[in-house]
N, C-alpha and C positions, 0 to 999 in steps of 0.2 A: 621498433615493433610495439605497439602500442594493447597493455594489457586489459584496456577497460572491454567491460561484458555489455553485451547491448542490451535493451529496455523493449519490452513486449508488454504490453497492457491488453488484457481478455474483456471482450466484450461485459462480460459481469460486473468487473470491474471498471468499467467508464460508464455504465450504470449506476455503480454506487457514487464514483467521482457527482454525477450529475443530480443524483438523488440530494446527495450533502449540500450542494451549493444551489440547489432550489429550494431545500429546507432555510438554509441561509439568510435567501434573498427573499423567502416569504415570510421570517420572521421581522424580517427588515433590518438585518442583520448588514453594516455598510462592508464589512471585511470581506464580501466574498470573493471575491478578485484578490486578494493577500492570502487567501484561504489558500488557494489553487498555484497561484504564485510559489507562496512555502512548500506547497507538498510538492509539485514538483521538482524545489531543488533538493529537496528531502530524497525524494527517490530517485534523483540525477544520481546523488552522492552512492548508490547502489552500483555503478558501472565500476568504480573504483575498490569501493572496497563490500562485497553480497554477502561477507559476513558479521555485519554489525547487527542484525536481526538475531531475534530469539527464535528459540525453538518451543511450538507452542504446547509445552508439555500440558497445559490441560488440556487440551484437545487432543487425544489420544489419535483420530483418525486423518486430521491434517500434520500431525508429528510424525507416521505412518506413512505421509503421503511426500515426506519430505520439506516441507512449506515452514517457513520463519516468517513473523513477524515484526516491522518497524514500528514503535510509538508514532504519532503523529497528532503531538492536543489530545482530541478524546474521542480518536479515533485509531485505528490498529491498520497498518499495510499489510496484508497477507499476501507473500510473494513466494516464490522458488525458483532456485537456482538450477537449470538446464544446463551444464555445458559452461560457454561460456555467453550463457543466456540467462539476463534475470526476467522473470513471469512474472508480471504484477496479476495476483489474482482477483483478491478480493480489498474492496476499503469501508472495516465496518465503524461504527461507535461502536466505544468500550460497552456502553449497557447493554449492548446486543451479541448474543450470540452469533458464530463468524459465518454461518449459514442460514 
């Protein structure tokens, strides 16, 4: 019986996915494809273990909502944990607030 939690990615979030890696690719940035690669196995590794994230105590109202955070470079995973469902919500940069 196999413990891993399945992956749901929100429209908002493949929004941001695609935001990043067109910023990327129009600074002419050649990683973007390594970009996408990485954070995917980054949030692969979520099926196994959905508590390696933080809890984003500055953000009182996604702390509230139940939502952790994954690092990712200099950008933040904003997911939650359903069940045994992980939500990928949001993928911001750090300089940005997560909404």
């Amino acid at each position: 019986m196999s413990c891993q939690h399945s992956l749901v990615y929100t429209r908002s979030f493949l929004k941001d996915v695609l935001k990043a890696i067109s910023y990327k690719l129009d600074q002419g940035h050649s990683d973007a494809p390594v970009f996408y690669q990485d954070m995917c196995a980054k949030i692969e590794h979520l099926r196994d273990h959905p508590e390696i994230g933080s809890k984003p105590a500055h953000f009182p109202v996604f702390c509230a909502r139940g939502y952790r955070f994954l690092p990712y470079g200099s950008f933040n995973i904003f997911y939650a944990v359903r069940g045994k469902t992980v939500v990928c919500m949001r993928l911001r940069h750090t300089s940005r607030q997560p909404i």
